[in-house]
N, C-alpha and C positions, 0 to 999 in steps of 0.2 A: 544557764541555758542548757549545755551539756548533760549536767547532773539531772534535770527534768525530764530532756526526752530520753536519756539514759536509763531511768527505771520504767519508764511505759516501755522501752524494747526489749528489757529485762522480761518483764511479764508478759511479753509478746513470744517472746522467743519459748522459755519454760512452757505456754501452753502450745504452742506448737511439735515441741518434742516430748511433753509427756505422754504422748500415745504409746512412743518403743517402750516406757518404763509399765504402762495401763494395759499395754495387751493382753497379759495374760490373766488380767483383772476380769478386762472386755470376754473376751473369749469364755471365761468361766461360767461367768453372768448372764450371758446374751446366748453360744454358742456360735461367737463368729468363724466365720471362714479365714484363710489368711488374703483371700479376693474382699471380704467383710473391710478385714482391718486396715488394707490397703487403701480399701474405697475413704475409707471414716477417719484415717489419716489425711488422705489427698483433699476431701471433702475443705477443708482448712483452706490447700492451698487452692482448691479452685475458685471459691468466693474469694480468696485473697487476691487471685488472678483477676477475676472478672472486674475487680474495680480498680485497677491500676491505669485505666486510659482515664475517665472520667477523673479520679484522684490527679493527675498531671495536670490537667486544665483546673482544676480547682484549686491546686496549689501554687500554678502563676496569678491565678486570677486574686483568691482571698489570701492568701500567703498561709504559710505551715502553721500557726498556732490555731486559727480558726480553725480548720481545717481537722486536726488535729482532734481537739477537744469535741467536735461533732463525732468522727469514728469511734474514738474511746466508749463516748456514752452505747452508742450501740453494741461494741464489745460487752459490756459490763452487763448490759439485758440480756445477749446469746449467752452469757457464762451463766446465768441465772437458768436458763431456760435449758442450758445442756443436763447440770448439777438436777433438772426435775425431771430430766427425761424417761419415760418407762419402756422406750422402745427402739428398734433399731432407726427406726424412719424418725423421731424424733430426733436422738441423736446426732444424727447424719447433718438434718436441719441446722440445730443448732451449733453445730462443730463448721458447717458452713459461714453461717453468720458470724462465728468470730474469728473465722476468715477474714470478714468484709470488713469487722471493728476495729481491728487491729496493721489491718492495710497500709495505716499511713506510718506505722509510728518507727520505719526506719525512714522512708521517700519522704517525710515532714522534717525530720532535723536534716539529713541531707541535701533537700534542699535550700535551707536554712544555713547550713557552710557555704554552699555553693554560691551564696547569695553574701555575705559577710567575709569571709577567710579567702587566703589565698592557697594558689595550688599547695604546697606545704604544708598549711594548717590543714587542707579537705584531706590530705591523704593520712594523715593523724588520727583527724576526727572522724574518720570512713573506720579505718582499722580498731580502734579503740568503742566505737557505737558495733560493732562486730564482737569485741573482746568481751562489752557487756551481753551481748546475745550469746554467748556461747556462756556466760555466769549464768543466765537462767537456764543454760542448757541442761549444765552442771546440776540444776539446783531442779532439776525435772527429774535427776536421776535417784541417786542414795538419800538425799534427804525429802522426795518426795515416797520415799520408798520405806521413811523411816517416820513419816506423817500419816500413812495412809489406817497403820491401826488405830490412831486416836482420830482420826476424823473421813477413814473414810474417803475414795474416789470422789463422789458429792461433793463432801464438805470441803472436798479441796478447792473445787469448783465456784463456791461459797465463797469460801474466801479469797480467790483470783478475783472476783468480781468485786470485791472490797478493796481490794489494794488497786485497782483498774480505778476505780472511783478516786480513792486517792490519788494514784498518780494525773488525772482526767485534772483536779481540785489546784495541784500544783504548777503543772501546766501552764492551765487560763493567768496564776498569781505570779511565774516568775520569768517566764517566756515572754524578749521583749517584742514589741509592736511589730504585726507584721513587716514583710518585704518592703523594702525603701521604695516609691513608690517612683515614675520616669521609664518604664522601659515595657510593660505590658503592653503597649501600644502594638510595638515589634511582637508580643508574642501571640497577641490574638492573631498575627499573617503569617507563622510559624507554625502548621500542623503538623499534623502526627501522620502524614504522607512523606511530608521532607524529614522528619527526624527518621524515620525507617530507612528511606533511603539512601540516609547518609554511608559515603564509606566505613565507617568506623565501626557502625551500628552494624552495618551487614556483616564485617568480618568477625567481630564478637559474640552475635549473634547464637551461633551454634556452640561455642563454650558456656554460654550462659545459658544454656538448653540441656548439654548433655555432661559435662562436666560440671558446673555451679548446682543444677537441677538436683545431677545425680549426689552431689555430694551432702547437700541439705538431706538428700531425701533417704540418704543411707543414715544421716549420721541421724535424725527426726526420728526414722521409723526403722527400718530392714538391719543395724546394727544388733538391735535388741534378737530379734525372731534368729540371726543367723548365729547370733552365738548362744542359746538356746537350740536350736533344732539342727544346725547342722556343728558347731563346736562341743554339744549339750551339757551346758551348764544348765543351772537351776535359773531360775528367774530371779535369785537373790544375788548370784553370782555375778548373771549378765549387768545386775542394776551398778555393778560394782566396775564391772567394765565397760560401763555407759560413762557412768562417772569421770573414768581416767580417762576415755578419748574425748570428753567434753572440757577437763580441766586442759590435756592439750593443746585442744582448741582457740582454750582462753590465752593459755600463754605464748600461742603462736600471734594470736591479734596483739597482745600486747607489745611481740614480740616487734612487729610491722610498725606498729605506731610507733613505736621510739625510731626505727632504723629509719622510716621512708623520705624521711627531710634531708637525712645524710645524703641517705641512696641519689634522691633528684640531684642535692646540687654537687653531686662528683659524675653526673652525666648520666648516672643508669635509671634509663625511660623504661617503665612500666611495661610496653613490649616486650624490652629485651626480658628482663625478670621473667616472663612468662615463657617466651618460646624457649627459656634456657632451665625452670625452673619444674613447670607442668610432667614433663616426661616422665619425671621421678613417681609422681601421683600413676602416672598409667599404666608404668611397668610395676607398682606394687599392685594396684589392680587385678594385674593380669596374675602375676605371681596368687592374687587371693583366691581367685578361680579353681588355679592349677593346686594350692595347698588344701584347698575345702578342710578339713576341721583342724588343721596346722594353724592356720588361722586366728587366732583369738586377737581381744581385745587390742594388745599391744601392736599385732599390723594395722586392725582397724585405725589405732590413734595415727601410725605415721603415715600415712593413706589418707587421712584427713589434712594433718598438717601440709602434705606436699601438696595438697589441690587448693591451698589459703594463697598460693600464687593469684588463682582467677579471680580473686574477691579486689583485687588490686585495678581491675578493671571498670569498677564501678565510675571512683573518683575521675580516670583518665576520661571513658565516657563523657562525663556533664563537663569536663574542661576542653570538649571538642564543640560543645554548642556554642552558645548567648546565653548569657545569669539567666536572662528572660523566659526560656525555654528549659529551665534545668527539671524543675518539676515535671514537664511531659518528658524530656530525654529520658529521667532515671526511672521515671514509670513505668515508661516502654519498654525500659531492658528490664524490669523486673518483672515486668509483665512476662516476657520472656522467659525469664530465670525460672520463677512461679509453673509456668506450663510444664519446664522441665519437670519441676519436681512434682504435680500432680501427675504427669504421665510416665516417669519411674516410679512412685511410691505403687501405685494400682497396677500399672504395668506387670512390674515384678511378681506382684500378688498373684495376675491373673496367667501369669505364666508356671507359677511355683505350681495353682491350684488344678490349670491343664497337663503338666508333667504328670503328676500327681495319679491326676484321674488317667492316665496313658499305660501306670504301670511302673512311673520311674522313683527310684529311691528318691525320697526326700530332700538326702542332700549333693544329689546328682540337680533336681530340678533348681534347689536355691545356685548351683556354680553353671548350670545352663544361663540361668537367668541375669547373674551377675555378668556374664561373657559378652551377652547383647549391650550391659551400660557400657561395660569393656571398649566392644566394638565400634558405639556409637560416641564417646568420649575418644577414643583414637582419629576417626574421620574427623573431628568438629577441630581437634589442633591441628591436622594436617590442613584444613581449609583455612584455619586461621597464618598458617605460617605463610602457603601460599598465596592469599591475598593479600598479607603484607608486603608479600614482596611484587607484588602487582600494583600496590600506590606507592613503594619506594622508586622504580622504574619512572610510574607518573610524573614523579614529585623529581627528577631527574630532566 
């Protein structure tokens, strides 16, 4: 079951981050703006956004395999239809829609633990379904870089929608029978009014916004452009530094899955890990600002790895509802997450290309712009440390 939804979020992940490896493909081709590439990056995560409420209820109701095997199909036709596009607005279109195909294929096996495993095994299977997303992250960069003269941006698109078909094929054949059936009763009286308002959701709320958002959405898109335009390498170079902070990546999820079983049963709760672990990610942040093209690749990677604390919050999330509810719980924070990262990826864009037009050097406007996730990743953990300790008080 693992191994199955494993390579749909493989292929899930790779086309989400091949934009930072295709920019300067896009740009040549098209004449995008870096407001352009931001849009046609984010474009992904807003369809991806936009059906994470609707996906919640669908995945208590039909359980993850159905569920599943319907988005796939519709990824597989948007990757056909990006691979034909002759224009920006097609594009855009189709770079949407496998947004929306691809939507389920972490919130399906997710809730699929949540539903089967215990606390221990979900924070394994959370970390390790991450470690395979950061392998197509990997596999978005050097070696789609090393693909691209024998088949072509297209053809690669091409063949995404061929192994999407596949993995769609495998799915339906090894994925066992939906959710055990006894408890949807409780979750159709379980909306998505009370899973927002829960404590827990509200205090994480704002990490999964501007930290989780920002950090997909640097390491997806804005790694590639800033180490090119304000470090200025070549685009061959950046694919090369794409690569290392995505292999990072992988072996930091790897790294969580094996420790987090220990970590639980010698007491250290997933709060702690974070209000004690985060800091390091924001003061390298700030540090990237203040360095602008000191900067390269190798801070980008541990600036990634320290922010792998907040993805720790997923598992704790759906272990604060009912099994019943886990598919709308993790939806909703993704849904969340997802916003983050469409309104950093565009944001930034639209900030770099207002500097820009103002007069300001280049790479003055990528460390103004960087300053604002900065600022807004600072405020989201001070809220969080604070509210914590505003239900431990409660909880006293």
């Amino acid at each position: 079951m693992f191994a199955a939804f494993a390579f749909a979020y493989f292929l899930s992940a790779m086309v989400r981050a091949v934009t930072a490896t295709l920019a300067p493909y896009f740009s040549a081709e098209l004449g995008l703006t870096a407001g352009d590439l931001g849009l046609l990056a984010g474009a992904y995560f807003l369809g991806f956004a936009l059906m994470q409420l609707p996906l919640g209820r669908a995945l208590d109701r039909w359980g993850p395999r159905r569920v599943v095997v319907v988005f796939l199909s519709v990824a597989v036709v948007a990757c056909m239809a990006f691979a034909s596009a002759q224009s920006f607005a097609a594009l855009l279109a189709a770079r949407a829609m496998i947004g929306v195909g691809v939507s389920a294929c972490l919130m399906a096996p997710l809730t699929a633990y949540r539903l089967r495993l215990g606390a221990a095994g979900q924070l394994r299977a959370n970390s390790w379904m991450l470690m395979t997303g950061s392998l197509g992250m990997v596999a978005s960069t050097l070696p789609v870089q090393w693909l691209l003269p024998i088949v072509s941006w297209r053809g690669l698109f091409w063949l995404v929608a061929g192994l999407l078909t596949v993995a769609t094929v495998v799915i339906a054949w090894v994925v066992p029978h939906d959710a055990p059936p006894g408890e949807k009763i409780d979750a159709e009286r379980y909306g998505y009014i009370a899973i927002l308002r829960h404590p827990e959701f509200v205090r994480l709320a704002p990490l999964a916004f501007f930290v989780y958002g920002g950090l997909i959405a640097v390491q997806a898109l804005w790694a590639g452009p800033w180490l090119t335009d304000v470090v200025g390498q070549s685009p061959a170079m950046a694919a090369r530094g794409l690569f290392a902070i995505n292999l990072c990546m992988l072996i930091a999820f790897f790294g969580w899955g094996v420790a987090m079983p220990q970590l639980a049963r010698r007491g250290w709760r997933v709060e702690r890990l974070i209000t004690w672990g985060l800091p390091i990610g924001l003061a390298l942040l700030v540090g990237a600002v203040l360095a602008g093209p000191r900067a390269g690749a190798a801070w980008w990677a541990v600036w990634c790895v320290a922010c792998t604390f907040v993805s720790l919050s997923q598992p704790a999330l759906a272990l604060a509802y009912p099994a019943a509810v886990a598919g709308r719980a993790l939806s909703a924070y993704n849904l969340v997450i997802f916003l983050g990262v469409f309104s950093v990826q565009w944001g930034i864009g639209l900030m770099i290309d207002a500097l820009v037009a103002r007069g300001w050097e280049r790479i003055a406007s990528f460390q103004f712009s960087f300053g604002v996730l900065a600022l807004g990743s600072t405020a989201s953990y001070v809220w969080f440390v604070w509210r914590g300790r505003g239900l431990a008080r409660q909880a006293r």
